[in-house]
N, C-alpha and C positions, 0 to 999 in steps of 0.2 A: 374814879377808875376801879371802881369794885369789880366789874367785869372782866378786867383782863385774861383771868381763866375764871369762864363762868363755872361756878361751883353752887349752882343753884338748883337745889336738891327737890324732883320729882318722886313723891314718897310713893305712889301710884304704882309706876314702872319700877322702882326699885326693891319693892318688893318682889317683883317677877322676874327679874335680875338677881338679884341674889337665889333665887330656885332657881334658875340657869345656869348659875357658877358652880352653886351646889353639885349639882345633878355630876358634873364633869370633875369633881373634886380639886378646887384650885382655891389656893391662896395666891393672893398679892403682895408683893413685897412690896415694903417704903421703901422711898427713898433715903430711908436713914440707913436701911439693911442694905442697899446697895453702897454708900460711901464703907460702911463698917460691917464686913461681916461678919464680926463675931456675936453680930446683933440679930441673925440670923437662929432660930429653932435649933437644936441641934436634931430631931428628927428629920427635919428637911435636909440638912446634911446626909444624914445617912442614908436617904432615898438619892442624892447627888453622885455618890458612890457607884451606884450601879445605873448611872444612867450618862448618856452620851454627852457632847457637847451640842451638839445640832440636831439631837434628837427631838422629835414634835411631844413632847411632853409637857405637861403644864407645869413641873415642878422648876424647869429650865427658866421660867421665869427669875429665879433667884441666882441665876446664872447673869442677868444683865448687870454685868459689873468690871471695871477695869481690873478686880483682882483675881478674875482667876487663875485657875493654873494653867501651865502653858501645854496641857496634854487633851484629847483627842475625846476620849471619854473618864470617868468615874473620877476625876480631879476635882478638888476643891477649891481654896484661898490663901494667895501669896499676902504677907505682910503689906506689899508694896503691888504695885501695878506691874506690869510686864513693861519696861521699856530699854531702849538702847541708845548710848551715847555715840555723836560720831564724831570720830576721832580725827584731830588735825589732819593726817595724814592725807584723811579721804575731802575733809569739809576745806582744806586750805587756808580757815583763818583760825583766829588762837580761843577766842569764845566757845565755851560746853554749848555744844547742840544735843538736848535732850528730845526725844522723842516719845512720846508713850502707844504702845501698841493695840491697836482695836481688834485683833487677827483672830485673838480668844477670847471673842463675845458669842455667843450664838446667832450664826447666820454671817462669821465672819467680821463683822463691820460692828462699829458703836450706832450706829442709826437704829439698834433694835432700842437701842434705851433713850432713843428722841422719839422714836413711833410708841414705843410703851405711855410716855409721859403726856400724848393726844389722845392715845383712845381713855386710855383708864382714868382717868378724869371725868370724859362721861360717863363711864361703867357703874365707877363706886355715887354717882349722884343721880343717875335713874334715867338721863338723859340720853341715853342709848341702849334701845331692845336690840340683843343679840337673836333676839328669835326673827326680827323682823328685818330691822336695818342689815346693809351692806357698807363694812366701810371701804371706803374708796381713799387709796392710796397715790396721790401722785408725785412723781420723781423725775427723778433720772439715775437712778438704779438701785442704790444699796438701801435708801428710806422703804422702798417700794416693798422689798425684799424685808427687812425687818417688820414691815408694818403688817405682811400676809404672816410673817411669821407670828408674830402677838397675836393675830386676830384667831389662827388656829389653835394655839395656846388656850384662848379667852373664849374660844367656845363660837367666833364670831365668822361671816360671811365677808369675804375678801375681794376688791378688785385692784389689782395694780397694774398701773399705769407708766409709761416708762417709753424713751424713744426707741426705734427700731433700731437705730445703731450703735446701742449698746452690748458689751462683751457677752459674746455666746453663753458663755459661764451661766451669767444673770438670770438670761431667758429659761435653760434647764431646769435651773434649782426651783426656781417659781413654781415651775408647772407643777410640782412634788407639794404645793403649800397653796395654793392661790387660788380661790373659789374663781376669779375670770384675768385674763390677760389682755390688756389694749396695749399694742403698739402704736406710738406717734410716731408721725411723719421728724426726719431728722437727726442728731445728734444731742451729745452733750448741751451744748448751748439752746436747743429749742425747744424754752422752758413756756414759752408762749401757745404752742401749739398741746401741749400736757393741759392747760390752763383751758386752753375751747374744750377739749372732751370733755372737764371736771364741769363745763356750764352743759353742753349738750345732756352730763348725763342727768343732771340736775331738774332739766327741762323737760325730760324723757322718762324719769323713774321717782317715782315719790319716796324711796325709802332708801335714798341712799343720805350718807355723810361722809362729809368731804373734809381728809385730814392731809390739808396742804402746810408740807413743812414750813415752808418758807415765810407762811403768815401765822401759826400754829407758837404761840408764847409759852405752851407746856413744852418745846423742842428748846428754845431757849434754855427757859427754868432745871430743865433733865442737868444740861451741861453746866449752868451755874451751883448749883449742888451737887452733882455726882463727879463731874470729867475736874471741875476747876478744885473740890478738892480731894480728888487723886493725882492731881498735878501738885498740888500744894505740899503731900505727903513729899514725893520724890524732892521735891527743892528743902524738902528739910533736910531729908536724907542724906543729902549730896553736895550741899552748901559750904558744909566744914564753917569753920572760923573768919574767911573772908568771902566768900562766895557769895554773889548778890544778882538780883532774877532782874536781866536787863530787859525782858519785852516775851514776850506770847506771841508767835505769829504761826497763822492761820490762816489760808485759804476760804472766800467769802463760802462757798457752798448756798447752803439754806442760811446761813450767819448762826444755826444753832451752837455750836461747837462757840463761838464766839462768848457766848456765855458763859464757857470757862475762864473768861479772859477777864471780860468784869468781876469774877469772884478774884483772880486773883490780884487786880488793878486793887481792889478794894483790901487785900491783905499787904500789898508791897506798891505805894501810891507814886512811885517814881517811876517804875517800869511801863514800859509803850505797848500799846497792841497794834501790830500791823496787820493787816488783812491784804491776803496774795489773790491774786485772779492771773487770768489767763492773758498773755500777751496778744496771741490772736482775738478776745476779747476785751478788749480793755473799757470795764464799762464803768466802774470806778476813778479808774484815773484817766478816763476822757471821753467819756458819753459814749465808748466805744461799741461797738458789735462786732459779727464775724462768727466761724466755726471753730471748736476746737479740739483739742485730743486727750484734757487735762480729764479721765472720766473720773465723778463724783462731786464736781463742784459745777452743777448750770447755775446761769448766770445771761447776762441781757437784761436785768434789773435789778434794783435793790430788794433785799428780802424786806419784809415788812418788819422782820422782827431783828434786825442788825440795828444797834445803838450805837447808831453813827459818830452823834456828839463825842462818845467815849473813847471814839478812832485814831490812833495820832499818826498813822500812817501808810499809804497802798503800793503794794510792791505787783509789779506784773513780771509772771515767770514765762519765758518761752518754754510753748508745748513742745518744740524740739528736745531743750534743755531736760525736761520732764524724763522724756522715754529715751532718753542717752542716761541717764543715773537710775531708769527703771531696768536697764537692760546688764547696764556695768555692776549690778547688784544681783540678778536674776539667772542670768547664763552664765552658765558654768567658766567659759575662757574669765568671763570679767571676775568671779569670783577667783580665780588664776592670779590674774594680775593681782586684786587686790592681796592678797599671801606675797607676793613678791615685795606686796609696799609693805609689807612689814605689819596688817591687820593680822587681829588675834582668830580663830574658828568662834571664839566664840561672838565674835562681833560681824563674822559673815554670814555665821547662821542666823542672829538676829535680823542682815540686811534683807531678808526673805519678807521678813514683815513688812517692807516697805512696796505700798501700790502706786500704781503711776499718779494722783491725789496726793501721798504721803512725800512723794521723790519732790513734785510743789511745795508741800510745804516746812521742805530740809532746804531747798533753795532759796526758799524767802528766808530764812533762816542765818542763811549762808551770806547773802544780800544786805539783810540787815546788820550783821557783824561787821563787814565792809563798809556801809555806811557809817555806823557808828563807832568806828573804831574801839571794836571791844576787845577785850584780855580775857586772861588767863581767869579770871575772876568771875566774869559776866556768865552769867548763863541767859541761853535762850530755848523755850522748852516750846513744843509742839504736838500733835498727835498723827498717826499713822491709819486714818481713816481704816482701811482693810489694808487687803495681804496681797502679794502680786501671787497667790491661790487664782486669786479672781480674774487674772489677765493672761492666762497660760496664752490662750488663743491670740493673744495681741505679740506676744513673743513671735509664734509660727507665723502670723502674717507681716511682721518687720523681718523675717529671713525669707520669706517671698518675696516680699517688694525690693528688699538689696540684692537678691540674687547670690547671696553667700551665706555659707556657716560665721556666726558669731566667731571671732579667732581676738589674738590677744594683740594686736595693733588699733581693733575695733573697740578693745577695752580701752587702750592707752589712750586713744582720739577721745573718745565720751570721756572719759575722766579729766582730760586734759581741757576741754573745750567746753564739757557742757555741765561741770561742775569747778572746776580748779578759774577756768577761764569766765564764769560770771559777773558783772561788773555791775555798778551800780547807776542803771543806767534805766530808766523806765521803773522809776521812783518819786513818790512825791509824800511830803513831811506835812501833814497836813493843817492850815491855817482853820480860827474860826469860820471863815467864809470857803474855804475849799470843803469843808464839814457840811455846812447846809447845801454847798451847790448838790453834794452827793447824795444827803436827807432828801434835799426835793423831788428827785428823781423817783420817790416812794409814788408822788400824787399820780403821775400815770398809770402805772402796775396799780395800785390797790383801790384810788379814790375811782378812777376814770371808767377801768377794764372789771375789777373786785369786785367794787361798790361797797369796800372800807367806809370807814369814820371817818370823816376829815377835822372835825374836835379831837379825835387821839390820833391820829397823824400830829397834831401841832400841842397836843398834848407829850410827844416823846421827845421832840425839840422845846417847848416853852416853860412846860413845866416836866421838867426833866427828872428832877431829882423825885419829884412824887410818884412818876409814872412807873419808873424803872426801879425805885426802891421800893416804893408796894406789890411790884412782879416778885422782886426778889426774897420779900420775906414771905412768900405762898408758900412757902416749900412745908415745913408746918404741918398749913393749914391742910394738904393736900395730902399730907401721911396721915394725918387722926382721922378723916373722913375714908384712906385706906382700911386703917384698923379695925373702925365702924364697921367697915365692910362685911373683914373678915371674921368679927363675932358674930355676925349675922350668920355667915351660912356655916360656921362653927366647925369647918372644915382643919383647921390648924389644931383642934385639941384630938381629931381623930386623926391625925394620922400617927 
């Protein structure tokens, strides 16, 4: 399994690549400087000062990180991650639901540091000419969007990919960043039709590369080092004297995020990872399909790179339930009520950070606590994809389609129904055999349609513990071939 991220270094091109990076003056950051940044140059720092969050600069690179600060521009690094507890009040069982925030990444979302972890892998090993290649992006929104964003960072030629029915927002920002734009036919869910352009374009252009997260084990490996331990930080933080980390759940998405999960499965070996989907999809817990509204997580197969085995259980959240906790968090009336329930400001300005993705996966959260009948003790910790930044436009068309202003019995109803009133009910605890019926489900998508491996397909169920423990100790190997890098183009001692 030495290939799992090929790091099979072209000395040829890599020479000409590092005169490329040169040229544009950019360091790369390990992934060591993104879990710790005080591991970070302190001259990069000081160029971070005067530079924005979202600004197209290459030094933002070192900005991929869950600790920044929670401001706008010239901030720096929090101790801890940005994230927000929710409070009985709101979540109605007695279990700490910790969330951690992606809002203050660059480009909004944590997906710029699953797209950093595909391209730059071939960058630092030769395997991709910026001067030649196009990398090719495809999504369903926010990978799409971080991955235009690295590649203009890295000096490189963009096309992202993404369906047509994704939030106005998405399509804007792109066009500011993204050497070409293809819209698919569809929504959220049709991740199959993203998948024919990435072969047409393949068929049709000799120099493209194709960074599909979903199959992409550098998007895993990002989250198993960086997201699982700034999760891990917060559960120390927060734990106290009895406090103990009852489960990780997560919406499948790409399953890169899921990565976090295995890092911390492998530091707290009792706690469960559930993995949420969409109930109008349900294709985890029961071969399902359908459209949905949950944006951020497409779905209609397994990702290739979700470690099923590791699974212990699939929660499906209604996309109604979704955008009734994305609206009761969002507009103003629901932030109203919430102050009447006796929430703090400073816990309603954090509910800002939650996107219609994150409201998923405080639900599965919420879900699982009921299931399991957890206490005051249990934590169950998540992440907040992006920010409801990204869904303004999705607000104004739910006060078109109702026909009214948001008012505060509209708060009371969603709170009461589509967060208080969640039951455990389209849930399933997952057996050895409910595990592979879902593993199998891989051979269509990647062996049949991909033209994947079918040796490491039955390499990630058979020999398991080799597959997935050799991914996991890459991380390494993957920052000294950074470092490599960046003495080569020697850019870190001039600045």
């Amino acid at each position: 399994m030495s290939n799992l991220i090929n790091l099979t270094i072209n000395e040829e091109q890599l020479k000409k690549t590092v005169q490329s990076v040169k040229e544009r003056n950019v360091v790369i950051p390990t992934m060591a400087q993104m879990k710790d940044p005080d591991k970070i140059p302190a001259k990069i720092k000081e160029k971070l000062k005067t530079t924005g969050l979202w600004d197209v600069d290459p030094i933002n690179l070192f900005r991929i990180s869950w600790r920044n600060q929670p401001v706008k521009e010239g901030g720096l690094f929090n101790a801890l991650p940005n994230y927000v507890e929710i409070p009985p009040e709101i979540s109605g069982v007695k279990a700490r639901i910790i969330a951690m925030a992606g809002k203050y990444f660059p480009t909004g979302a944590h997906k710029v540091g699953a797209s950093f972890a595909c391209l730059v892998p071939r960058l630092v090993t030769g395997q991709f000419d910026p001067k030649y290649h196009e990398a090719v992006w495809p999504s369903t929104g926010n990978y799409c969007r971080g991955g235009a964003y690295n590649s203009a960072l890295l000096g490189c030629k963009s096309i992202a990919i993404l369906p047509e029915n994704m939030s106005r927002e998405r399509f804007e920002w792109l066009k500011t960043v993204a050497g070409e734009i293809i819209a698919t036919p569809g929504c959220e869910s049709n991740v199959k039709e993203i998948y024919d352009k990435t072969w047409e374009l393949r068929r049709t252009r000799d120099n493209v590369v194709i960074f599909n997260q979903f199959g992409e084990l550098g998007n895993h490996l990002w989250h198993y080092e960086v997201t699982g331990n700034a999760m891990h930080d917060i559960i120390k933080a927060e734990a106290g004297a009895n406090g103990r980390l009852a489960g990780v759940c997560l919406t499948s998405g790409s399953a890169g995020t899921l990565g976090s999960a295995d890092y911390l499965k492998d530091q707290f070996p009792k706690a469960k990872i559930a993995v949420g989907e969409a109930l109008q999809c349900p294709t985890l817990l029961n071969n399902g399909f359908g459209d949905h509204r949950i944006e951020g997580i497409g779905d209609k197969h397994i990702p290739w790179i979700h470690n099923v085995k590791n699974t212990d259980m699939v929660i499906a959240i209604d996309d109604n339930d979704s955008l009734g906790m994305f609206r009761l968090f969002n507009e103003p009336a629901g932030q109203d009520y919430l102050r009447e329930q006796g929430i703090s400001e400073e816990v309603i300005t954090k509910l800002t950070w939650v996107g219609i993705s994150g409201a998923a996966n405080i639900l599965s959260c919420i879900k699982f606590a009921k299931y399991y009948e957890l206490t005051e003790d249990d934590i169950v910790i998540t992440v907040l994809t992006d920010s409801a930044e990204m869904y303004q436009s999705r607000l104004q068309e739910m006060e078109e389609e109702r026909g009214q202003v948001y008012n505060p019995l509209n708060a009371a109803i969603d709170h009461n129904r589509n967060v208080l009133g969640v039951r455990t009910d389209s849930m399933e605890e997952l057996t050895y055999q409910s595990k592979k019926r879902i593993h199998n489900l891989k051979y269509y998508t990647w062996i049949e349609q991909q033209e994947y491996d079918l040796d490491e397909l039955n390499a990630q169920w058979y020999d398991y513990d080799n597959y997935w423990g050799k991914l996991h100790q890459m991380g390494p190997e993957l920052d000294k071939l950074i470092e490599e890098f960046n003495e080569k183009t020697g850019i870190a001692e001039k600045l």
